[in-house]
C-alpha positions in Angstrom: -12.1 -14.6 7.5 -10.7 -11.7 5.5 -6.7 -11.0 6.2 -4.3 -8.5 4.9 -0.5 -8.7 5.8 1.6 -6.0 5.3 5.5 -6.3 5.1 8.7 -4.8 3.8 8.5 -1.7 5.5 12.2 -0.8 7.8 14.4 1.9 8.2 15.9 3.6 4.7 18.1 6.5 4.4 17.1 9.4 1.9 17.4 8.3 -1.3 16.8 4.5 -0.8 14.3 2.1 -1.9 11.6 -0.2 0.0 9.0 -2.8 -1.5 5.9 -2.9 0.3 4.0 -6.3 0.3 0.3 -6.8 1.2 -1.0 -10.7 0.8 -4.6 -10.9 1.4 -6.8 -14.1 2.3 -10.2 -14.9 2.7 -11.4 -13.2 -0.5 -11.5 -13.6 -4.2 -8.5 -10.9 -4.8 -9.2 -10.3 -8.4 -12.4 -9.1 -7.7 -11.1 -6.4 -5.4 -9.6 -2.9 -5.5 -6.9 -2.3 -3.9 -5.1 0.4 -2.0 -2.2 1.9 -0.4 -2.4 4.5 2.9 0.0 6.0 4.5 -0.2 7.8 8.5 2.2 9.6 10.1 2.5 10.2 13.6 0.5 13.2 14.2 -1.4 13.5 10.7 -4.2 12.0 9.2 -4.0 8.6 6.9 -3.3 9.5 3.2 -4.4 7.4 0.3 -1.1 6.9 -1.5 -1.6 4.4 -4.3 -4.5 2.6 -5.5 -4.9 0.2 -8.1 -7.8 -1.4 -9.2 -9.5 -4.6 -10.4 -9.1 -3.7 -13.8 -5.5 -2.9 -13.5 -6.4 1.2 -13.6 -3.8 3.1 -11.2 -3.7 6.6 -9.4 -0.7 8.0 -7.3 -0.5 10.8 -4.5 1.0 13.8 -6.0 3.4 13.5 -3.6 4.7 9.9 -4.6 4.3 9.9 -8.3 7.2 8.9 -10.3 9.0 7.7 -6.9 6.8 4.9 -6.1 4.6 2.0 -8.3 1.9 0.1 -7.4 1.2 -3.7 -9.1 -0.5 -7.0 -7.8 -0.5 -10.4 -8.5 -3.5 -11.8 -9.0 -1.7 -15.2 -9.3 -0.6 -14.4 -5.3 -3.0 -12.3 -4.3 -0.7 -10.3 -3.1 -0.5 -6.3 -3.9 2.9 -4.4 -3.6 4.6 -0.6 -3.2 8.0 -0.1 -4.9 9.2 3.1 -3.3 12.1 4.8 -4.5 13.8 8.0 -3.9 12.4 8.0 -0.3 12.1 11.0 2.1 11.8 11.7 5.2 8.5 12.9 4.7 7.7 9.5 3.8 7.9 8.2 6.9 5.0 6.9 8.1 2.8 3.1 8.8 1.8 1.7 5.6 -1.6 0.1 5.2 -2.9 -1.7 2.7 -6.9 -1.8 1.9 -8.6 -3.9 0.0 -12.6 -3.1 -1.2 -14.9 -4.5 -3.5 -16.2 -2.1 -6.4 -19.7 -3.2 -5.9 -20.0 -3.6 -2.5 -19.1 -1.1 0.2 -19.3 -3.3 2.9 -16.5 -5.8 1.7 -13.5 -2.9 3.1 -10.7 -4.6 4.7 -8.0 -3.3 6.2 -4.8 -4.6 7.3 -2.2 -3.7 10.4 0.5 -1.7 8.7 3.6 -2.5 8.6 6.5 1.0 9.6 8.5 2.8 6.9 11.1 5.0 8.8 13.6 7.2 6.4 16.3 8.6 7.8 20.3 9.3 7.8 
């Protein structure tokens, strides 16, 4: 059975930093790429950060330079270093985890909350 766990999210003020954890489970991780989404209340989810199998990376416009995406294969555990946080950032945090050659293999986890704010 295939598990993600998000944690790390909280509450921040503007201008602080968070580090997202996802730790997946019941999958080869190093065969997988692997995602960051953000939703906030009211919006639509938003891919934020992906990175994949082969170590390749993309960022949101909106989070580049502020926030960095890495794994560890080692842990199979994917994080979110987010710096310079917003309020705008505020939103649940999900982590996704899908195999290049298979679209079937698309796991999701349960979020985990980022609130910013004074």
């Amino acid at each position: 059975q295939v598990q993600l766990v998000e944690s790390g999210g909280g509450l921040v003020q503007p201008g602080g930093s968070l580090r997202l954890a996802c730790a997946a489970s019941g999958l080869i991780f190093r065969f997988f790429d692997m995602y960051w989404y953000r939703q906030a209340q009211g919006e639509e989810r938003e891919l934020v950060a992906s990175m994949g199998n082969d170590f390749s990376i993309r960022y949101a416009d909106s989070v580049k330079g502020r926030f960095t995406i890495s794994r560890d294969n080692a842990k199979n555990t994917v994080y979110l270093q987010m710096n310079s946080l917003n309020v705008e950032d505020t939103a649940v945090y999900y982590c996704r985890a899908q195999h290049p050659a298979s679209g079937a293999m698309n796991y999701w986890g349960k979020g985990t909350l980022v609130t910013v704010s004074p």
